[in-house]
N, C-alpha and C positions, 0 to 999 in steps of 0.2 A: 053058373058057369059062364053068361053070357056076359057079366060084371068080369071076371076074370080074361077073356079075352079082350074085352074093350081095354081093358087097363092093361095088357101085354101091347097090343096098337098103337097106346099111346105111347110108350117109351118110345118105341125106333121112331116115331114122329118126331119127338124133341132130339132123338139122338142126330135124327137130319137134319133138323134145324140149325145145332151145334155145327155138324160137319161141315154144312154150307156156308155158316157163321167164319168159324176156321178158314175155311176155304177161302172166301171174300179178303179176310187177313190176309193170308201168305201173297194173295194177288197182290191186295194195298203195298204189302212190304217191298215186295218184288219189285212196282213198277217207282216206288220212293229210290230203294238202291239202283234201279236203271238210270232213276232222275239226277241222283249223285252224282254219279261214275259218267254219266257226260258232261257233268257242270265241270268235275275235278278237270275231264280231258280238255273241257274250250280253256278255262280258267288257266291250265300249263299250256298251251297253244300259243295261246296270246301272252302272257309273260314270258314265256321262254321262248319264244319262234324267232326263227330269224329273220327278224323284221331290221332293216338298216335305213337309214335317211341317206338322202341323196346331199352331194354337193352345195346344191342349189338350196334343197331345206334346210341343212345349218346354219350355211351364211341368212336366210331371210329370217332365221329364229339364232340367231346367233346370242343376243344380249341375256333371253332368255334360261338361254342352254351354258351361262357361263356355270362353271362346278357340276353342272350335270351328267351324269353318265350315259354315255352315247353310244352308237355304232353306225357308223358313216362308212359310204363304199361309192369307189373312183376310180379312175383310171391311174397309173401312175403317169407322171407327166414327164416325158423322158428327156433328162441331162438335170433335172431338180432335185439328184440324191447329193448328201453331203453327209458323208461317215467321217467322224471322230474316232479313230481309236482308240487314242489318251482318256478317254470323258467314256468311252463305248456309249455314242448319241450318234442316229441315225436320220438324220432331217430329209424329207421330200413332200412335194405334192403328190395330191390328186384333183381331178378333175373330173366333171361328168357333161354329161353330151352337150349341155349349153353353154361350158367352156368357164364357169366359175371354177377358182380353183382353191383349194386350203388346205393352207401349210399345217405338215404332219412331223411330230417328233415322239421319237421313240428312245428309250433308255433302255440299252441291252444288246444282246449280240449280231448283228447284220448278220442274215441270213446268205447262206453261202447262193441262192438263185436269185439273187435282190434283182440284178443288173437285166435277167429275164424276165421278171414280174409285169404281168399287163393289167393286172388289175388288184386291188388291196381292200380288205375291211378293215376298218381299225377300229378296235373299241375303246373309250376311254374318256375322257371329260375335256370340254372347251375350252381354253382359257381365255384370261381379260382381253389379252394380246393380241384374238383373232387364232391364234393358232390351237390346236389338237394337238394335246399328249394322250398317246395310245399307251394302251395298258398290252394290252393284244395287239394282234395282226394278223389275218389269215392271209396270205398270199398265192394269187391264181397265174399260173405260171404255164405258158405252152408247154405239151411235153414233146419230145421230138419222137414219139413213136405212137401215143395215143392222140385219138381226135379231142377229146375232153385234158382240157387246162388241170395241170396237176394245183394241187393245194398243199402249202407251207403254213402252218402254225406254228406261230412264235408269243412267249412271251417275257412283259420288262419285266429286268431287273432291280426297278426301281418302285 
């Protein structure tokens, strides 16, 4: 009888072993899918954040960034707009705080707040030229009743 109780003890010994065994797994698993699921969120953070170059960083990486896909944000530089109707092309600068400035062209419909616009993102590629064809444009614009600059998103039709 004493051979049959030893040998009853022994199973829930191994059955704890397993279970802690198991146990240690579901952790392992756990903190692997924890370790993902931050990688996945920095990983879209940074490719996809709104991260924009200044004024000043295209023109000093300008040769570089010629055909590259960009997003630069300025001030707009005011009396620098030049609308096309005939072509629907919308030409202006921007500027940022050190007073460099680059010329922006847009193909597509001018946005009916242009003339209020104080500030622009444009996204879009360099050209040889020196100048920026924007694909996009988010446009931050006073609002006359909010303290926060409203936002226009536009984009080419080309």
């Amino acid at each position: 009888m004493t051979q049959a109780l030893e040998s009853t003890r022994a199973i829930p010994a191994s059955l704890a072993q397993r279970r802690s065994a198991g146990g240690l797994k579901f952790v392992l698993a756990g903190l692997v899918l924890i370790g993902v699921v931050v990688f996945l969120m920095v990983q879209a953070t940074v490719t996809t954040g709104a991260y924009y170059m200044t004024v000043s960083e295209v023109q000093e990486e300008r040769a570089s960034l010629v055909g590259e896909r960009v997003r630069v944000s300025g001030q707009v530089v005011p009396g620098s707009e030049a609308w096309d109707a005939q072509e629907v092309t919308l030409r202006f600068s921007i500027q940022d705080e050190s007073g460099a400035q680059l010329p922006v062209v847009f193909f597509g419909p001018r946005p009916d707040n242009f003339q209020r616009a104080a500030e622009a993102i444009a996204e879009g590629t360099m050209l040889p030229d020196g100048s920026f064809q924007a694909n996009d444009l988010l446009l931050k614009c006073p609002s006359r009743y909010e303290e926060q600059p409203e936002e226009v998103y536009v984009q080419s039709t080309r």
